[in-house]
Biopython code that builds the backbone (N, CA, C, O; Angstrom):
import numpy as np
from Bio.PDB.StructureBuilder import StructureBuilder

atoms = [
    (1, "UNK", "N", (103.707, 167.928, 212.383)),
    (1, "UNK", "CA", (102.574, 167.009, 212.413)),
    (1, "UNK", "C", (103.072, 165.591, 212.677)),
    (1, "UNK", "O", (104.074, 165.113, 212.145)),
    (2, "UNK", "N", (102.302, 164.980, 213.521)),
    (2, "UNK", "CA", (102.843, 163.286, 214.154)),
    (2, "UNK", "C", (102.196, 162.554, 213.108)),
    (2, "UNK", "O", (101.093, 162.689, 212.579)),
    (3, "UNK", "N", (103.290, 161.614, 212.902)),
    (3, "UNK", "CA", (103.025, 160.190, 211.482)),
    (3, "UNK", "C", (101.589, 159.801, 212.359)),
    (3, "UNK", "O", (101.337, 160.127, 213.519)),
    (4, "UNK", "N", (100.664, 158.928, 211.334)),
    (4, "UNK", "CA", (99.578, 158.046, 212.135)),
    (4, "UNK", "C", (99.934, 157.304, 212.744)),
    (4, "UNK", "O", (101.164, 157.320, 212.682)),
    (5, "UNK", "N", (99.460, 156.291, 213.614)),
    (5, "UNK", "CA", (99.957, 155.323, 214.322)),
    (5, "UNK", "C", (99.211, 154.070, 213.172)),
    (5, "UNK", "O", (98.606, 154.121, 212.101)),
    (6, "UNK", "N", (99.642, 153.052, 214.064)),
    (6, "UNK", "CA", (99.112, 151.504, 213.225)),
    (6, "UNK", "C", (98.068, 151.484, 213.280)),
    (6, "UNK", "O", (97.500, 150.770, 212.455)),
    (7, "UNK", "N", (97.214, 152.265, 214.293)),
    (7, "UNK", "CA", (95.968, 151.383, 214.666)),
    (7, "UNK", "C", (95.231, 152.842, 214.114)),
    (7, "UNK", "O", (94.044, 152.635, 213.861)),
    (8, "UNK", "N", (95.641, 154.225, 213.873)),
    (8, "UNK", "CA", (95.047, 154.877, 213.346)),
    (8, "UNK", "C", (94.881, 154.771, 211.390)),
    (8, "UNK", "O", (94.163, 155.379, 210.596)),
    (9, "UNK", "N", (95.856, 153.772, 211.235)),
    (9, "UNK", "CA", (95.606, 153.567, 209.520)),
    (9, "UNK", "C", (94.650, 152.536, 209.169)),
    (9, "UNK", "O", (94.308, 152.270, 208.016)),
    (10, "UNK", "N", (94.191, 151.909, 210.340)),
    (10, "UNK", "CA", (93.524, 150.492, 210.489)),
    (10, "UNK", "C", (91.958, 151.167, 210.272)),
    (10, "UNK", "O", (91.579, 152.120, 210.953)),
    (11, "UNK", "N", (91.265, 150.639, 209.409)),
    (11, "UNK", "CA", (90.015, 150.713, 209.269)),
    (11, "UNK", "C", (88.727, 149.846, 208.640)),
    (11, "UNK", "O", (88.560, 149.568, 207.452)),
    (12, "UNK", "N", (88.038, 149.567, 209.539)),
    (12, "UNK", "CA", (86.716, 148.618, 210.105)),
    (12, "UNK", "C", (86.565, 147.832, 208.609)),
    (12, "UNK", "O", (86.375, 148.282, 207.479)),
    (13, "UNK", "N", (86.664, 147.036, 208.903)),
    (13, "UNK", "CA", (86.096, 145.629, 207.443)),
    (13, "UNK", "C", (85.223, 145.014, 207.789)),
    (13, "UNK", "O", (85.397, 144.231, 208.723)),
    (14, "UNK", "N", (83.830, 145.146, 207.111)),
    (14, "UNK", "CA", (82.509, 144.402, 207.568)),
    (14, "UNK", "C", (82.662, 142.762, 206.701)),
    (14, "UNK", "O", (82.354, 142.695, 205.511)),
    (15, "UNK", "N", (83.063, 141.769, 207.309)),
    (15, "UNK", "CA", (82.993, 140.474, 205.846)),
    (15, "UNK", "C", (82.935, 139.851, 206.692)),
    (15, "UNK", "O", (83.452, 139.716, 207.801)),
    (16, "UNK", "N", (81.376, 138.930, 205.367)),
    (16, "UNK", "CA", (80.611, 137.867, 205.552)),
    (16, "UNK", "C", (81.815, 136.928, 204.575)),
    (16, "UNK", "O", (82.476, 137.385, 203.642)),
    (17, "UNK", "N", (81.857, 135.392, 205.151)),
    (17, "UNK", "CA", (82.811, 134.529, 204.538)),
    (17, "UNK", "C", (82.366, 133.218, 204.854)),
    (17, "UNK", "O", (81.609, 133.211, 205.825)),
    (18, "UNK", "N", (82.584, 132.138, 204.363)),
    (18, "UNK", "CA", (82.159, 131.049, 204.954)),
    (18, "UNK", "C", (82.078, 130.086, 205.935)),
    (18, "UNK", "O", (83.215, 129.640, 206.093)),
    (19, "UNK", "N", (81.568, 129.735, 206.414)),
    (19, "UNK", "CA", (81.948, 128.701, 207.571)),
    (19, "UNK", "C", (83.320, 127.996, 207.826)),
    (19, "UNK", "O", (83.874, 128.048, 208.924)),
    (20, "UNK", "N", (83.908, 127.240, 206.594)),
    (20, "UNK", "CA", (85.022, 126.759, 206.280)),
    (20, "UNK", "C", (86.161, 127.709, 206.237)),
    (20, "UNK", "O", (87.287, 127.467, 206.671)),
    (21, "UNK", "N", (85.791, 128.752, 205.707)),
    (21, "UNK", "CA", (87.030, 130.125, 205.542)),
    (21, "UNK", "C", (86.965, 130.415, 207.154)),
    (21, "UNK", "O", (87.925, 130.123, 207.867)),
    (22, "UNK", "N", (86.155, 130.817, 207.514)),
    (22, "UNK", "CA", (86.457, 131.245, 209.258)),
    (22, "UNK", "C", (86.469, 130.248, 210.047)),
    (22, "UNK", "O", (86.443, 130.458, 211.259)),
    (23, "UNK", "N", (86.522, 128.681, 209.440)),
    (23, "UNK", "CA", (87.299, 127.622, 210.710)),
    (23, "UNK", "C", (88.841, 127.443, 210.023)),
    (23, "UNK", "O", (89.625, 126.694, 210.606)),
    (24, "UNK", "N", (89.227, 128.061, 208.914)),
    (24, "UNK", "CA", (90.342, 127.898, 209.076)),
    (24, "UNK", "C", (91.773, 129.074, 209.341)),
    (24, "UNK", "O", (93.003, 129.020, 209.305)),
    (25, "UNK", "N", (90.369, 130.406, 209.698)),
    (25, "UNK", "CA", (91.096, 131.404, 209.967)),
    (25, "UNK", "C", (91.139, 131.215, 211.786)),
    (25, "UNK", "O", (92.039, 131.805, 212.385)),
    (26, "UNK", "N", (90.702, 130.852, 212.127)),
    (26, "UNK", "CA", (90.108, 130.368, 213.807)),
    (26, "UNK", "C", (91.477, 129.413, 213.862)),
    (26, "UNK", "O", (92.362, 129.535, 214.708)),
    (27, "UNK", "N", (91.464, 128.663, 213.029)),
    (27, "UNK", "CA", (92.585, 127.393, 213.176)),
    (27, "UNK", "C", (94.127, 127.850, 213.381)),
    (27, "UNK", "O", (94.896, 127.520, 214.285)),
    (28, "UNK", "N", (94.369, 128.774, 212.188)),
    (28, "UNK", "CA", (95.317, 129.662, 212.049)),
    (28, "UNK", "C", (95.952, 130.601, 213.215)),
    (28, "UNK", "O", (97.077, 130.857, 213.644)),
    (29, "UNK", "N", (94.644, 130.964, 213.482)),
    (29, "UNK", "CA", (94.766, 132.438, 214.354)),
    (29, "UNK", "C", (95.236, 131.536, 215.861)),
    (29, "UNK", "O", (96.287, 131.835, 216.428)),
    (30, "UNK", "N", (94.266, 130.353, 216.440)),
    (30, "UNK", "CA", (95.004, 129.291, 217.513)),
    (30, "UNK", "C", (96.100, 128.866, 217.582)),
    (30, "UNK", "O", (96.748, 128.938, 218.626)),
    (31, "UNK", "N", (96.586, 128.293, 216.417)),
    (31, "UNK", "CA", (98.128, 127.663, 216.265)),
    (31, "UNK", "C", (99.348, 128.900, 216.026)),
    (31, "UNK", "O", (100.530, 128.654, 216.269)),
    (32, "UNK", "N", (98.948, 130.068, 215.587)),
    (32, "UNK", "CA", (100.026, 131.044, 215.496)),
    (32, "UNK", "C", (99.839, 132.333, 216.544)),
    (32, "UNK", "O", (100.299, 133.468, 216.416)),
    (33, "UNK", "N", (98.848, 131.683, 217.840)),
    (33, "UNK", "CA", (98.436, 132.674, 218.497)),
    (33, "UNK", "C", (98.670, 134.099, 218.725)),
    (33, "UNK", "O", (99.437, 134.723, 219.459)),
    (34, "UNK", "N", (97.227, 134.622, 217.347)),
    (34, "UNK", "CA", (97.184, 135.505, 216.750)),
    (34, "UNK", "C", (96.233, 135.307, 216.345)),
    (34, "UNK", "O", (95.801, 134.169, 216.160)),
    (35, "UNK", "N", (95.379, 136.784, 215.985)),
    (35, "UNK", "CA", (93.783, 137.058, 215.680)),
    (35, "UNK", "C", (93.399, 136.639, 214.327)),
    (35, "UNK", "O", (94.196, 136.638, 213.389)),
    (36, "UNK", "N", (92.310, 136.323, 214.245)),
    (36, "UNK", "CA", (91.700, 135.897, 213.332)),
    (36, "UNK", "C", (92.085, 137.159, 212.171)),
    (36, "UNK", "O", (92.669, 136.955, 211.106)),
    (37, "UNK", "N", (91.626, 138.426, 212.644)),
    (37, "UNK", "CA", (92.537, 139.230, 211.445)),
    (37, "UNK", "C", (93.701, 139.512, 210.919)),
    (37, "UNK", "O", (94.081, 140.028, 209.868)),
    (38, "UNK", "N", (94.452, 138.842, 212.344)),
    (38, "UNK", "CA", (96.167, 139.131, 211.771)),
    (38, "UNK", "C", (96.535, 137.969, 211.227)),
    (38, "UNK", "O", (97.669, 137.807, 210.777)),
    (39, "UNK", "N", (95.598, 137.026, 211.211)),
    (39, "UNK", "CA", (95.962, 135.797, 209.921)),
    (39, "UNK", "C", (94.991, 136.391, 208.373)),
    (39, "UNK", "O", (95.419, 136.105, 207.254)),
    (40, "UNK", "N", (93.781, 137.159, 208.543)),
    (40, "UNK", "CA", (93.245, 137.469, 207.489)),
    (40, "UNK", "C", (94.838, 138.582, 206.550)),
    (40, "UNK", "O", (95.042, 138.758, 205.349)),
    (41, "UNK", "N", (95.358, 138.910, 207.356)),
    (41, "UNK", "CA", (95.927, 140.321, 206.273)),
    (41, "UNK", "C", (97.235, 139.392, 206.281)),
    (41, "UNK", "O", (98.082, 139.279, 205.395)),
    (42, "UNK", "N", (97.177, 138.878, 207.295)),
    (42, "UNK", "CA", (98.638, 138.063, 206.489)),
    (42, "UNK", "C", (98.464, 136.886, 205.254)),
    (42, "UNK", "O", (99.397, 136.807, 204.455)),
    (43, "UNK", "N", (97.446, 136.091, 205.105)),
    (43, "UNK", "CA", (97.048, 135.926, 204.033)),
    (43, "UNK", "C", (96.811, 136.490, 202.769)),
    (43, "UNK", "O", (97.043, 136.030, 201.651)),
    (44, "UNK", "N", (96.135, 137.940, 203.243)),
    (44, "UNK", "CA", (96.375, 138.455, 201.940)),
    (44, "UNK", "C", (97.445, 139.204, 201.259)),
    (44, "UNK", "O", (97.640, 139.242, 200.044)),
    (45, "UNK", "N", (98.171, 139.845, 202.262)),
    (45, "UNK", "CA", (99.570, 139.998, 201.638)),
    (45, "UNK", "C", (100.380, 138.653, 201.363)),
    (45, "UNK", "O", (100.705, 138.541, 200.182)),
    (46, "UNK", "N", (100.615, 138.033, 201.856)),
    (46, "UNK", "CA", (101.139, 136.611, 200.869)),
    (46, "UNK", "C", (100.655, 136.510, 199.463)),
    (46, "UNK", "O", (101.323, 136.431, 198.432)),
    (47, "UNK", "N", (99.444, 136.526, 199.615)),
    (47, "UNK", "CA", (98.645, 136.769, 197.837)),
    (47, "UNK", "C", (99.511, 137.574, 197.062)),
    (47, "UNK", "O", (100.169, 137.251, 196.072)),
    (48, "UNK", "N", (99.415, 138.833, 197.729)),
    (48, "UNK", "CA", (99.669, 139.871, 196.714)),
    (48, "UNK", "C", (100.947, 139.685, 196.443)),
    (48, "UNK", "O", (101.370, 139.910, 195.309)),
    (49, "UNK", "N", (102.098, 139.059, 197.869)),
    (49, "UNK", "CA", (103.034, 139.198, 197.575)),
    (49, "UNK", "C", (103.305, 138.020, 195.864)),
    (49, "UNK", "O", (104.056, 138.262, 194.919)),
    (50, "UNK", "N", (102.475, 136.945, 196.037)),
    (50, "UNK", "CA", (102.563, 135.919, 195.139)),
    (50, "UNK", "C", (102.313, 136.206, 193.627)),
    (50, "UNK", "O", (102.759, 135.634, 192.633)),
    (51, "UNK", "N", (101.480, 137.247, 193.753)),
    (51, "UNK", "CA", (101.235, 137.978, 192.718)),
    (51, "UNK", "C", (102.262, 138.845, 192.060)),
    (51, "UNK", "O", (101.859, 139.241, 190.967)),
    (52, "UNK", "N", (103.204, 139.177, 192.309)),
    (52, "UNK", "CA", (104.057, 139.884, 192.036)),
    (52, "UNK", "C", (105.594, 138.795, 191.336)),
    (52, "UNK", "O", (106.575, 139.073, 190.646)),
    (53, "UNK", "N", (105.182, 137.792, 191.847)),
    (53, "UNK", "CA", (106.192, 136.835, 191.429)),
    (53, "UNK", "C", (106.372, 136.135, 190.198)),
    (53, "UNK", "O", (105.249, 136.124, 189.693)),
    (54, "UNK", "N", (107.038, 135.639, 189.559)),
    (54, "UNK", "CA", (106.708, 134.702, 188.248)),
    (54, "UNK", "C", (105.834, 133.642, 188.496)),
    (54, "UNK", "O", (104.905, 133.440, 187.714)),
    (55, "UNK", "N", (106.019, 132.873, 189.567)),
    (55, "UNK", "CA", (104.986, 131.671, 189.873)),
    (55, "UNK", "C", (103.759, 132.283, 189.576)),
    (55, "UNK", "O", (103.212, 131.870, 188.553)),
    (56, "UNK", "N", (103.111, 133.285, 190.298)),
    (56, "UNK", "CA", (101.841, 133.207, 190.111)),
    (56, "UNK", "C", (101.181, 133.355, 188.451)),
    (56, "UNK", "O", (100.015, 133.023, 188.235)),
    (57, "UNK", "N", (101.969, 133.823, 187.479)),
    (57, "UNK", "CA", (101.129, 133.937, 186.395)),
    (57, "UNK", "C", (100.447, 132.281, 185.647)),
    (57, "UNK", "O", (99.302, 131.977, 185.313)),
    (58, "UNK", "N", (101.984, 131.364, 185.601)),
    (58, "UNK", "CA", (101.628, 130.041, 185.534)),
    (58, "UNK", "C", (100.253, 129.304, 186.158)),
    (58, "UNK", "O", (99.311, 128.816, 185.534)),
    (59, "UNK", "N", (100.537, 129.425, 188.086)),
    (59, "UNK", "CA", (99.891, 128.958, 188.702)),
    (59, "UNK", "C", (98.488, 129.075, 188.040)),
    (59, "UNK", "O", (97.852, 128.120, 187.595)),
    (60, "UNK", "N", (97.919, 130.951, 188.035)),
    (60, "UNK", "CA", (96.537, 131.239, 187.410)),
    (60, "UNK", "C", (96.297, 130.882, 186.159)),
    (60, "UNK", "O", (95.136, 131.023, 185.776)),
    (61, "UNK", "N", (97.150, 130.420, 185.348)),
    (61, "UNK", "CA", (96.782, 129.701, 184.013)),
    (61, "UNK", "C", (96.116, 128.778, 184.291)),
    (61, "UNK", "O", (94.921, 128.791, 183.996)),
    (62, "UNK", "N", (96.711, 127.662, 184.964)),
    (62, "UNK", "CA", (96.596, 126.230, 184.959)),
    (62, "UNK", "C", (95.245, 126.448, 186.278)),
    (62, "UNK", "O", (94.288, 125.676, 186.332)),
    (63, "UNK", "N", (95.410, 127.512, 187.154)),
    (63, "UNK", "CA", (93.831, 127.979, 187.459)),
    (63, "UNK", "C", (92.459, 128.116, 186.779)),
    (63, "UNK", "O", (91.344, 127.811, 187.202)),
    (64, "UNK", "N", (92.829, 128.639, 185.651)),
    (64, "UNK", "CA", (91.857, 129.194, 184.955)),
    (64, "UNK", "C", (91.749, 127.764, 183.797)),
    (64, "UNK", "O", (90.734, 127.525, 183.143)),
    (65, "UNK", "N", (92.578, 127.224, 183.761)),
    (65, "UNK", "CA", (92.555, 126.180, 182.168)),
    (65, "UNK", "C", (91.538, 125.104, 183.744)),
    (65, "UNK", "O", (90.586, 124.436, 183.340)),
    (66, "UNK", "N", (91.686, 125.075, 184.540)),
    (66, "UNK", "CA", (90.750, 123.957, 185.166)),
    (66, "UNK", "C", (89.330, 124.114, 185.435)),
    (66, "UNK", "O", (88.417, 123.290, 185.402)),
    (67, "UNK", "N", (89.351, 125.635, 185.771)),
    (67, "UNK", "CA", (87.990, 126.331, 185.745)),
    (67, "UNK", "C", (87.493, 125.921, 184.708)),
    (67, "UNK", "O", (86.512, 125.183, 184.799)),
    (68, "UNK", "N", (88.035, 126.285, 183.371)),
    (68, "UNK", "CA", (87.001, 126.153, 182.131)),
    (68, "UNK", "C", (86.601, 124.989, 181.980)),
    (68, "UNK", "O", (85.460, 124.692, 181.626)),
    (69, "UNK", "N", (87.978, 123.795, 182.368)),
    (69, "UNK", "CA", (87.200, 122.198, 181.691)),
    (69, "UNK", "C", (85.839, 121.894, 182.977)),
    (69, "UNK", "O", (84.898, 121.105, 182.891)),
    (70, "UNK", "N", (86.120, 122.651, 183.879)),
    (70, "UNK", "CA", (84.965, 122.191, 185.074)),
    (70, "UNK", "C", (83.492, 123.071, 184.269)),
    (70, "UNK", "O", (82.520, 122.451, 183.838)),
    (71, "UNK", "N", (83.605, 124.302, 184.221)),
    (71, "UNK", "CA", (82.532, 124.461, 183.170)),
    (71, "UNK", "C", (81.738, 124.529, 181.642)),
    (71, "UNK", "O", (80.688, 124.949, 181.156)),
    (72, "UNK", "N", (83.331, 123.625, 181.134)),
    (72, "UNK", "CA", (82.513, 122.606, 180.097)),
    (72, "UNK", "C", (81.914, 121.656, 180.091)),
    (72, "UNK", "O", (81.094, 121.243, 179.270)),
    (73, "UNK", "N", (82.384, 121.115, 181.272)),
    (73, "UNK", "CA", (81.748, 119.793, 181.836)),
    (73, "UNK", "C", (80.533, 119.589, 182.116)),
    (73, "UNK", "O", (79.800, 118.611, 181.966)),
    (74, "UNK", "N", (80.291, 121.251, 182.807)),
    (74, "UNK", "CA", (79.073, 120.980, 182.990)),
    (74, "UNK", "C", (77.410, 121.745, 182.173)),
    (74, "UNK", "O", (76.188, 121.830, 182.299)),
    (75, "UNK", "N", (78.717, 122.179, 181.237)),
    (75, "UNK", "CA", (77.785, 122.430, 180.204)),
    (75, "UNK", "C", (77.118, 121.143, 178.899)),
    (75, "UNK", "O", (76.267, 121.321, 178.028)),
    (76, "UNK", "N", (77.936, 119.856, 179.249)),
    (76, "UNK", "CA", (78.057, 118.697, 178.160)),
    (76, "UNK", "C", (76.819, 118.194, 178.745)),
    (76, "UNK", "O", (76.297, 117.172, 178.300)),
]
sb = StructureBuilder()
sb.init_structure("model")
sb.init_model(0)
sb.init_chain("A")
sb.init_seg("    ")
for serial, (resi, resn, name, xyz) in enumerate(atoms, 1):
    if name == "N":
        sb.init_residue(resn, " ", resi, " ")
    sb.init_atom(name, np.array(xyz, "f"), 0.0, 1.0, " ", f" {name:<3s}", serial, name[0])
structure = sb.get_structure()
């Protein structure tokens, strides 16, 4: 039996995103001429890869400790 190919493991992603998120995947995808999706998955493996690292647990602290004072704030 033949391995899949790349484009046979590849499957259809319907996403709605924002204006700002898809001018800066457009931006991306121009300057590293490369598709708007091959900057979407390379973004997100960077994530994940970041996720796996010590930095990221810190980083999402001091994520999350800013979130909350923003919605205490606006609970005062």
């Amino acid at each position: 039996m033949l391995a899949a190919s790349h484009e046979d493991s590849m499957k259809p992603l319907n996403l709605r995103a924002p204006q700002d998120v898809r001018d800066h995947l457009q931006s991306w995808a121009e300057r590293n001429c490369t598709s708007m999706t091959a900057e979407l998955i390379r973004s997100i493996r960077e994530r994940a890869e970041r996720e796996k690292t010590a930095e990221y647990k810190p980083f999402m602290a001091a994520l999350n400790a800013e979130r909350e004072e923003r919605e205490k704030a606006v609970q005062r």
